[in-house]
N, C-alpha and C positions, 0 to 999 in steps of 0.2 A: 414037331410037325414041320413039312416039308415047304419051304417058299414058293410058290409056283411062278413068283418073278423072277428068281434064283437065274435063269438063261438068260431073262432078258436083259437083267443087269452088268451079267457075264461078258455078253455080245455086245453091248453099248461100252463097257469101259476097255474090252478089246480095240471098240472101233476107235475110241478116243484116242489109243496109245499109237495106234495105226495113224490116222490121221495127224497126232503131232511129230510122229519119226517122219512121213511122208514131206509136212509143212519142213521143219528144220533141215532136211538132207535138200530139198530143192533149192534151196537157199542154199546150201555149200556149194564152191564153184571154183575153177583154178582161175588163178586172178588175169584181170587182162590182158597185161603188159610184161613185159620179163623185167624183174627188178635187180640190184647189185646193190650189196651192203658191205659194211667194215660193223666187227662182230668184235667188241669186248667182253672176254670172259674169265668168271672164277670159277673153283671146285668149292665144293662143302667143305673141304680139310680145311680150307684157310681162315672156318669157323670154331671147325672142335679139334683141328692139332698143331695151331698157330705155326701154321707151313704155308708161304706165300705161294701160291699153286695162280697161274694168269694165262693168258694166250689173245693172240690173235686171230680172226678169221676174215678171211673175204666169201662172200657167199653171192652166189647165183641163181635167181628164182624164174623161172621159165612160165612163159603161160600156158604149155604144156601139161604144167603139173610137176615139173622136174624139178628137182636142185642142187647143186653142186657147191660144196662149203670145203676149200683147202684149209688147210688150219696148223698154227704152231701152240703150243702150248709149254707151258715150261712152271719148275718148280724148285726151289730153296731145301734140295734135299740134300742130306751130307755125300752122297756118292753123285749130287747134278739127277736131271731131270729135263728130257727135252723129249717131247713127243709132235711128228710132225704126219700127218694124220687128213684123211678127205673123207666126208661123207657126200654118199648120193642118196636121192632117195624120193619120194611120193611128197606137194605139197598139198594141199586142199586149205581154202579159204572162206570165212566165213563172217562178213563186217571187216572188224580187224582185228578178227582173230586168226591166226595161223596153226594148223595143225602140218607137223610132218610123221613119216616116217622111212629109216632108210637103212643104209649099212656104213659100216667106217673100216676103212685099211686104214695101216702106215706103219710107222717105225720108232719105236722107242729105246732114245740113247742112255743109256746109266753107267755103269760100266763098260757095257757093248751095247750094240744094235739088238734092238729084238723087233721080231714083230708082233701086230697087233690086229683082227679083227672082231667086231663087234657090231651089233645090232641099236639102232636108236632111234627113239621120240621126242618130238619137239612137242613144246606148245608153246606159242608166242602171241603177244598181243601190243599192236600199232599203236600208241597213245597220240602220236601225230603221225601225218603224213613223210615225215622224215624222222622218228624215233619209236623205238618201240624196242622190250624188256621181257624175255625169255626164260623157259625153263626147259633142261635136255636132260633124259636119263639113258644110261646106255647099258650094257650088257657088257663086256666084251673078253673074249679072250685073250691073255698078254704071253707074251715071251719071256717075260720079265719075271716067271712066278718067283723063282728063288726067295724075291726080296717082300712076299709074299703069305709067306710060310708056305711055299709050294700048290697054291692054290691058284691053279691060272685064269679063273672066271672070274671076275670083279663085276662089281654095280658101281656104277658110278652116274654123277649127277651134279648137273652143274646150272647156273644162272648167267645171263649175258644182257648188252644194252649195246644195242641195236642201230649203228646210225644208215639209213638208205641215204644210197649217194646219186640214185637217178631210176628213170622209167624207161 
């Protein structure tokens, strides 16, 4: 036998979903101020192939919504490891939490120059006003597949700690 409240329960827990995406998204906002940070980072390798994989970045958040993150990174491989690398890209804020998303060029040295671009997302969260402790996963295509097995798409994925150095 057929519910005959069957729509109306349909339509109230539609409106509820609606209602809580509308609540949450009005709340996300691009932050007020343009901010600058110094961005310590690792790679997952330096977990499962005890390869000191590190990097620096400076990053630039915009109250636009913009940001621009130059960056070096570098790694303890037998043939060297140096990727020096910029992402741009969308931020949107929410508390203090940070969501991005954007694109990354650059150039990776090993035996030669190669390049590199690749697609990526942040998600970061401020545990203070001056620190705060991230997560990025990227996509990217390398130059470098050789060393690879000739596969030039990699995922890659990294954690960083965050210090803002001003508003």
């Amino acid at each position: 036998m057929k519910n005959p409240n069957t729509p109306l329960i349909i339509s109230a827990t539609i409106a509820l979903i609606l209602m809580s995406v509308i609540r949450c998204t009005a709340q996300i906002h691009h932050q007020d101020e343009d901010r600058f940070s110094i961005q310590l980072t690792t790679d997952n390798c330096i977990f499962t192939d005890n390869i000191f994989y590190a990097g620096v970045e400076l990053q630039a958040e915009f109250s636009n919504g913009i940001y621009v993150r130059p960056q070096i990174h570098f790694a303890d491989l037998e043939d060297g490891y140096l990727e020096t690398s910029a992402g741009i890209g969308y931020n949107l804020a929410y508390n203090r939490w940070n969501y991005k998303a954007g694109v990354k060029l650059g150039l990776i040295n090993r035996d030669a120059t190669y390049p590199i671009i690749g697609v990526e997302a942040n998600l970061e969260y401020h545990i203070t006003d001056t620190i705060g402790i991230g997560l990025r996963a990227s996509l990217d295509k390398r130059g470098d597949a050789d060393f690879y097995d000739g596969n030039s798409w990699q995922y890659n994925s990294q954690c960083y700690l965050k210090f803002i150095l001003g508003k």
